[in-house]
C-alpha positions as a printed NumPy array, in Angstrom:
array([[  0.   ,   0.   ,   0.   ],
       [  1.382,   3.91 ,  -0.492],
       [  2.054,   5.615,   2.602],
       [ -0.351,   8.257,   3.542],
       [ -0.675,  11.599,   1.251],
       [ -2.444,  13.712,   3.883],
       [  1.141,  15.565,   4.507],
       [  1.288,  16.227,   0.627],
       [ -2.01 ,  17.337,  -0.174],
       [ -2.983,  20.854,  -1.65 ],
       [ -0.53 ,  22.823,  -3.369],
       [  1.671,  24.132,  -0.77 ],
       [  3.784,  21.645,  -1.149],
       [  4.198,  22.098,  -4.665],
       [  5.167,  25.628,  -3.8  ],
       [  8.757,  25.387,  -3.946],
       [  8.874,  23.564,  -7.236],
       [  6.737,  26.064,  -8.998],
       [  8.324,  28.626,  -7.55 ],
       [ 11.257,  27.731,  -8.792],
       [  9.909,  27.575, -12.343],
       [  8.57 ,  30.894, -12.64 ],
       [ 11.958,  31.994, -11.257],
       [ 13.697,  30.778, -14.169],
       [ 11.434,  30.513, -16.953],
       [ 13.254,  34.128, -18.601],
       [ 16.133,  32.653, -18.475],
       [ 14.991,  29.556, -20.456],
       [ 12.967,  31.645, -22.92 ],
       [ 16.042,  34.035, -23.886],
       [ 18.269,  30.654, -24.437],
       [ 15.822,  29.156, -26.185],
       [ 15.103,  32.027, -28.573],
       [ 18.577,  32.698, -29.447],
       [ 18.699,  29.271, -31.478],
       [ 16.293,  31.208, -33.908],
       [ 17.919,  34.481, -34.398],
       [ 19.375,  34.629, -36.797],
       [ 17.978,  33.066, -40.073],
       [ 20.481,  32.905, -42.881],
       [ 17.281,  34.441, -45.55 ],
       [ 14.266,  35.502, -45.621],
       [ 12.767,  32.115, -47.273],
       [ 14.472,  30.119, -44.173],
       [ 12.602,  32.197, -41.643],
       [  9.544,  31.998, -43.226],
       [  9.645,  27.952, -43.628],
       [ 11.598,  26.707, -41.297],
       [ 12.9  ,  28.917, -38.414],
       [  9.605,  30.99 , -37.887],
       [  7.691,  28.398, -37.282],
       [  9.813,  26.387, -34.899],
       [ 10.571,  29.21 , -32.812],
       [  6.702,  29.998, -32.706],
       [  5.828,  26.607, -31.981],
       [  8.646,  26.744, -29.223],
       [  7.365,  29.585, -27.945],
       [  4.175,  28.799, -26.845],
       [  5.576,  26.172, -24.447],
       [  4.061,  25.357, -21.105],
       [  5.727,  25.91 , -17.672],
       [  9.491,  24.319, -19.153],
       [  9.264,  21.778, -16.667],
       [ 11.893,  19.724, -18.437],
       [ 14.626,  22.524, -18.815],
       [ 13.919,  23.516, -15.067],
       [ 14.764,  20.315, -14.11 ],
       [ 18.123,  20.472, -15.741],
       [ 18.507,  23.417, -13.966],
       [ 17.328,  22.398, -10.901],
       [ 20.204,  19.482, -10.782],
       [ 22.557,  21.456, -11.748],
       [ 22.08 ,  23.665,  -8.837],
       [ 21.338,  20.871,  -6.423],
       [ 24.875,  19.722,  -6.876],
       [ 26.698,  22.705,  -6.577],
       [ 26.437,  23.834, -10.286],
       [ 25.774,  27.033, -11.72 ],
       [ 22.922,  27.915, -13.939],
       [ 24.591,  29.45 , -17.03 ],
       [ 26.383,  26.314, -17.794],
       [ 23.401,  24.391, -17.382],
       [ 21.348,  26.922, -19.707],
       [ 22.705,  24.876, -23.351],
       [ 21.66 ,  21.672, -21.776],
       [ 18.359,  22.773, -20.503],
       [ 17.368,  24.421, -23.954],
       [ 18.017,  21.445, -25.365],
       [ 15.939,  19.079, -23.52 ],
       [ 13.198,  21.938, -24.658],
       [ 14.314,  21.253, -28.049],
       [ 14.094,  17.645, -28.212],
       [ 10.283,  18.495, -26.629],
       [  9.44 ,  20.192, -29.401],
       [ 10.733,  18.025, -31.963],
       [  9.129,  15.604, -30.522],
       [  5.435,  17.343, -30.495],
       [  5.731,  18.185, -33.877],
       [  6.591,  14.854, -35.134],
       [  3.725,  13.563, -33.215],
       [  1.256,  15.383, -33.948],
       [  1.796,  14.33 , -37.606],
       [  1.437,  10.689, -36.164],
       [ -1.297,  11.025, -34.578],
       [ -2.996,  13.481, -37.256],
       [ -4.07 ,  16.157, -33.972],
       [ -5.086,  19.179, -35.535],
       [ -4.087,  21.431, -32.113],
       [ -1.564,  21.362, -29.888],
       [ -0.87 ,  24.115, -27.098],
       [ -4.141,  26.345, -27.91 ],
       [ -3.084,  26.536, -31.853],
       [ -3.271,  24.592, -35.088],
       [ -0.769,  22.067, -35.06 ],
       [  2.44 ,  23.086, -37.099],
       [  1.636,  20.189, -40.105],
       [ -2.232,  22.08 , -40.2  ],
       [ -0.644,  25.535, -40.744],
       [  2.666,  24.435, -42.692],
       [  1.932,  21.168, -44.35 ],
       [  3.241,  17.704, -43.074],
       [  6.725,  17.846, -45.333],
       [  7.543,  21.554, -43.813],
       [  6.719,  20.173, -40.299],
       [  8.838,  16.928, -40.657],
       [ 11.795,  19.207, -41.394],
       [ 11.029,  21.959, -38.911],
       [ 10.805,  19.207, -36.216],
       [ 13.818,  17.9  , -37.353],
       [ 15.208,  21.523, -36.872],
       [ 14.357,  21.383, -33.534],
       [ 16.432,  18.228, -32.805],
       [ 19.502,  19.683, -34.648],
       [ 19.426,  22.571, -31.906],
       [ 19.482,  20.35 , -29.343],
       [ 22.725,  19.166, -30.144],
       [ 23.538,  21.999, -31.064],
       [ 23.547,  24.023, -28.785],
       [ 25.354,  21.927, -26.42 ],
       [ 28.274,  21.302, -28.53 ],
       [ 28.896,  24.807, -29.789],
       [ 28.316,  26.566, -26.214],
       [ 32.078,  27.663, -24.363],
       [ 30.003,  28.048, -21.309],
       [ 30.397,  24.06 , -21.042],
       [ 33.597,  22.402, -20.411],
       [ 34.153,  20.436, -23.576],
       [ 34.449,  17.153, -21.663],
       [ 31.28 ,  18.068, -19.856],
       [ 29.396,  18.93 , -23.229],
       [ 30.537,  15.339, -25.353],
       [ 28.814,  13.869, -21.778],
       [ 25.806,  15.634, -22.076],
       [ 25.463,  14.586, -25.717],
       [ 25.785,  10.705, -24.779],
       [ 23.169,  11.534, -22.024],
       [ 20.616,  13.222, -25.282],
       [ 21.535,  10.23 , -27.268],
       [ 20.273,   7.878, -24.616],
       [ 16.926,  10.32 , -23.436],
       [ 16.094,  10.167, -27.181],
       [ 16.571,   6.827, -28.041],
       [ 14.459,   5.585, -24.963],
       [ 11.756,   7.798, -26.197],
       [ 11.477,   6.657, -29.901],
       [ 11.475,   2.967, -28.872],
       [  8.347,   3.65 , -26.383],
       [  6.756,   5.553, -28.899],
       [  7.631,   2.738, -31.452],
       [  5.662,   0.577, -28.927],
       [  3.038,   2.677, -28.587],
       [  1.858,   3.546, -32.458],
       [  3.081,  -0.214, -33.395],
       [  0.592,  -1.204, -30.528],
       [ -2.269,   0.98 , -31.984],
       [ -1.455,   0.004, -35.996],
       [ -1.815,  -3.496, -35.007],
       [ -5.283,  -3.257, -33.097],
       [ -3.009,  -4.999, -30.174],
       [ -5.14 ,  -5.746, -27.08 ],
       [ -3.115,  -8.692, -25.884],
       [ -1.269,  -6.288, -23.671],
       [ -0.822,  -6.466, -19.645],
       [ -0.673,  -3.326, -17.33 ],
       [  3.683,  -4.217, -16.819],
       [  3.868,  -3.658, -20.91 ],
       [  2.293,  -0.253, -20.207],
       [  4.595,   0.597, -17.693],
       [  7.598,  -0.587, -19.664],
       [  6.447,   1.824, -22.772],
       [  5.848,   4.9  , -20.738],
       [  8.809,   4.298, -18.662],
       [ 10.533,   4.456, -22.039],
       [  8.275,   7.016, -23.57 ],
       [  7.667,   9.521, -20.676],
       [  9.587,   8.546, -17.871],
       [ 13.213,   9.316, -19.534],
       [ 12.534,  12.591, -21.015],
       [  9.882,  14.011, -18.452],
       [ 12.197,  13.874, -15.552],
       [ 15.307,  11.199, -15.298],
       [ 17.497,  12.346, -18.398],
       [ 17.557,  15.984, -17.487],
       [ 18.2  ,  15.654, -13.758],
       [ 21.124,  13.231, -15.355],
       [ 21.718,  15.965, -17.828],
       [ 21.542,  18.895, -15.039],
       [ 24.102,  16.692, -12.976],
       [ 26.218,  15.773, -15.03 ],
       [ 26.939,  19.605, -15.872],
       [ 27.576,  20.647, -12.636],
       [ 29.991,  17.681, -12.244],
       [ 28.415,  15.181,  -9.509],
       [ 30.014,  11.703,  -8.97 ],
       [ 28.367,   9.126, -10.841],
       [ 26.301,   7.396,  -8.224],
       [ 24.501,  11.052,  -7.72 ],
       [ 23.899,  11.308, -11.469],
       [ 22.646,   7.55 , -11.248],
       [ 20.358,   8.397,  -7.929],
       [ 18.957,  11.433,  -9.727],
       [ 18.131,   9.333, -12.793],
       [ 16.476,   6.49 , -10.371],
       [ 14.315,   9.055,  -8.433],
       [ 13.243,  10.649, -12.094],
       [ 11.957,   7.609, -13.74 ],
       [ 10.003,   7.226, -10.499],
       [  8.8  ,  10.122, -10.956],
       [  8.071,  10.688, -14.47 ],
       [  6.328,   7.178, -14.86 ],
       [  3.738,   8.89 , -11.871],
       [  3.019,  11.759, -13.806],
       [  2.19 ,   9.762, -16.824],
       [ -0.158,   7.592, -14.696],
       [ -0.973,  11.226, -12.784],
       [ -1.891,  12.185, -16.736],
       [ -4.085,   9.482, -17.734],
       [ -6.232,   9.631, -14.907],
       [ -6.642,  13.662, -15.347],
       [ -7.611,  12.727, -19.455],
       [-10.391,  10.349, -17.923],
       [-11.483,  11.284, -13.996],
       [-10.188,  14.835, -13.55 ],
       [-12.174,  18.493, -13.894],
       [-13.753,  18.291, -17.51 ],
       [-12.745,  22.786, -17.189],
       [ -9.183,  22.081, -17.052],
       [ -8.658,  19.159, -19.427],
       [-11.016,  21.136, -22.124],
       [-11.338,  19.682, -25.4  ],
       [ -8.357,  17.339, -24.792],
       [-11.163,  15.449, -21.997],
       [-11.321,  11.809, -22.015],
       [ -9.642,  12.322, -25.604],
       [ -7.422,   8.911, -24.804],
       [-10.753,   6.741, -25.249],
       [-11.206,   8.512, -28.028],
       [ -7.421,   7.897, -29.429],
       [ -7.905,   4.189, -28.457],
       [ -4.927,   4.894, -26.173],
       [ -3.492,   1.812, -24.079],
       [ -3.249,   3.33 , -21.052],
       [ -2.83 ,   1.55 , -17.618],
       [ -6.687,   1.894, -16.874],
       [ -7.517,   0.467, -20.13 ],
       [ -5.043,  -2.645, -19.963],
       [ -6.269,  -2.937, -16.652],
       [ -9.749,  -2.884, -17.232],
       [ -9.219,  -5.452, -20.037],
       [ -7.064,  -7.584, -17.757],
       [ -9.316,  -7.515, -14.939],
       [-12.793,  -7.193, -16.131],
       [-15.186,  -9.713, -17.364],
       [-15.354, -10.208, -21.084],
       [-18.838,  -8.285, -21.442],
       [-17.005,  -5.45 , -19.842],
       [-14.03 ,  -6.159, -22.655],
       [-15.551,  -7.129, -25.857],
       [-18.174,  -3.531, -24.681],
       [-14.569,  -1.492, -23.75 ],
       [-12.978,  -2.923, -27.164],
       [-15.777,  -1.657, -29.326],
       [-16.054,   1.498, -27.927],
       [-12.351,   2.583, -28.227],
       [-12.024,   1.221, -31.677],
       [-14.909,   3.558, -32.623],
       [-12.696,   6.653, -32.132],
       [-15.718,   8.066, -30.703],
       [-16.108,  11.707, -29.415],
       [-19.565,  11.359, -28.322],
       [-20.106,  12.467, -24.567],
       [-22.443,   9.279, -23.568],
       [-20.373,   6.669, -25.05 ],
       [-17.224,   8.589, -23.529],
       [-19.023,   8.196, -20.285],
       [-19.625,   4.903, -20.516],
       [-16.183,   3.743, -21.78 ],
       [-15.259,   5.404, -18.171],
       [-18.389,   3.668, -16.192],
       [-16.643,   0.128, -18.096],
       [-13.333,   0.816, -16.647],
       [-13.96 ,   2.322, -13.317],
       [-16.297,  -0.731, -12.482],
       [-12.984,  -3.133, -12.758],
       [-11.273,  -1.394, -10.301],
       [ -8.69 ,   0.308, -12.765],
       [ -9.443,   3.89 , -11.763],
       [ -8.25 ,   3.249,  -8.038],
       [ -5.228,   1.221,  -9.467],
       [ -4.121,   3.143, -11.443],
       [ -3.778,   6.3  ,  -9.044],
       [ -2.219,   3.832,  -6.216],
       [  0.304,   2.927,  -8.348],
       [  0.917,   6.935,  -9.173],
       [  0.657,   7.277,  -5.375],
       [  3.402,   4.351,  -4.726],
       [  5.91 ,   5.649,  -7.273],
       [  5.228,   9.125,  -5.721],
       [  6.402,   7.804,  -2.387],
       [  8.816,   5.621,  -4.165],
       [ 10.044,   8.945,  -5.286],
       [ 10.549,  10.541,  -2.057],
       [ 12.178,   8.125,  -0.239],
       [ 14.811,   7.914,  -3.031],
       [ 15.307,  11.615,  -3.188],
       [ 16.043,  11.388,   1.037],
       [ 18.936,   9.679,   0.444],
       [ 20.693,  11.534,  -2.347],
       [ 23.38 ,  14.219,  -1.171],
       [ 22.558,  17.9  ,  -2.279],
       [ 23.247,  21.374,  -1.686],
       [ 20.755,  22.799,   0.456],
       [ 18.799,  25.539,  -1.049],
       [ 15.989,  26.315,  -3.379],
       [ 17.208,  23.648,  -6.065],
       [ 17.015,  21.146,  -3.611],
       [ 13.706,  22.12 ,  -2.226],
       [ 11.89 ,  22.44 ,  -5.713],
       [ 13.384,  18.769,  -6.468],
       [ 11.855,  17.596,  -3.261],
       [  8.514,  18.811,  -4.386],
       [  8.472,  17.601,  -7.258],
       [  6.708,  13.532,  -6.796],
       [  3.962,  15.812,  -5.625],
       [  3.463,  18.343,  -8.342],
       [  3.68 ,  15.461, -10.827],
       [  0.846,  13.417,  -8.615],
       [ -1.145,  16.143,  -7.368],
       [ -1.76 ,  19.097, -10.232],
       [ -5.398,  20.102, -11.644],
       [ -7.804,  17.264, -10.79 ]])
């Protein structure tokens, strides 16, 4: 069972950790922006750099990047050598939502038409691929990092990237295939390789690594990030399904929708009867976006239990989380305390 959360509940505790974010999110912004400058013509900006930096622009709260930073800090780092780094982890982010937006044929993404809707699906392939260019490059042209330090970093983007492709390879070759033979444990291995890596363990590797810590701190960082990031995908999939209809908007139970395999649905088909399957089945190979049958995919998988799984398990590698972040030796300070507050900000955001 997962220890109590009545010490972590409401967002005080998160305070810290978004505190920190807003503290640095300039910072972030101006590194990010200087990638896009300086377009060599006129034709360049208007197909390729324009849009990427627009796209980039309209980014969230740069969790990932903060996180870099955060590290960094943590071990006795300091933030302008950890700025390359953390822009590029914000690169490979938006690579990555471009690319899969083309996948998954969304038509918005962050409030806006998705880049292929406004650009065309050739232009966005390449501006996406733009976007992972910069995040090598800007760690291997930046003087601010130690060359050692920066062909480190690189081997740590090389791994954060390849994890990612091979869960999302799992997860589109899952959907092509109409796979429902799945268990909960191959979830959790594709969004530990999906999510986990490049939400939260690669950059507080990344963040680290800059600053120099031994290798069993870079290694307990990494440990107490996949922890983490798998609980915030969990934390996510509940929120698409179970949390305020306001703050999800149109993106609201959209995963039943998507025929996602989520936990709760591989749980649901795992542990339900086979009414309750062949009914769940039907309904998310429909791709409907009708409210009722929405509803009812929810009623399907709520009634096996799935629904309170699923947010143990986010509790338990929340707790996991913490008790692995007890034991790791940091600087005391506002780094340390954001990173501390962090299992709970994943678990615990708009319900």
């Amino acid at each position: 069972m997962a220890e109590s959360n009545a010490e972590h509940t409401g967002p005080a505790s998160w305070a810290p950790f978004v505190d920190y974010l807003a503290a640095h999110r300039d910072a972030v912004d101006a590194e990010l922006a200087a990638a896009f400058a300086l377009a060599p013509t006129p034709d360049l900006k208007r197909y390729l750099y324009r849009p990427v930096q627009e796209f980039c622009a309209r980014g969230g709260k740069r969790v990932r990047p903060a996180l870099v930073l955060m590290a960094c800090e943590a071990c006795g780092g300091a933030e302008s050598a950890a700025l390359p780094a953390a822009a590029a982890v914000e690169h490979f982010q938006t690579a990555a939502l471009i690319h899969d937006d083309i996948a998954d044929e969304s038509e918005t993404r962050r409030s806006c038409p998705c880049v292929h809707v406004t650009e065309g699906v050739g232009l966005a392939i390449n501006d996406g691929d733009l976007a992972l260019v910069e995040a090598f490059g800007c760690v291997a042209d930046d003087a601010r990092v130690p060359e050692g330090v920066r062909l480190a970093v690189v081997r740590e983007l090389v791994e954060m990237m390849a994890r990612t492709v091979e869960g999302q390879a799992l997860d589109l070759g899952w959907a092509r295939d109409g796979r429902w033979d799945l268990t909960p444990e191959d979830y959790l291995a594709m969004a530990t390789l999906k999510t986990a890596y490049y939400t939260a363990a690669s950059p507080l590797a990344i963040g680290a690594t800059v600053a120099g810590a031994p290798a069993e701190t870079v290694e307990e960082l990494r440990a107490f990030g996949e922890d983490a990031g798998l609980a915030f995908q969990i934390a996510d999939d509940l929120l698409n399904l179970v949390g305020d209809p306001a703050s999800q908007g149109k993106d609201y139970r959209s995963d039943i929708t998507e025929g996602k395999r989520t936990l709760l649905v591989l749980w649901a088909l795992t542990h339900g009867t086979s009414e309750q399957r062949d009914e769940l089945i039907r309904i998310l190979e429909s791709h409907t976006a009708d409210p009722g049958r929405l509803s009812r995919a929810v009623s399907i998988i709520d009634a096996t239990g799935a629904v309170d799984h699923a947010s143990e398990c986010a509790r338990d590698l929340a707790a996991r989380a913490r008790d692995r972040f007890r034991a790791i030796p940091l600087e005391p300070g506002p780094a340390a305390d954001a990173l501390a507050a962090l299992p709970d900000f994943f678990v615990q955001r708009e319900r």
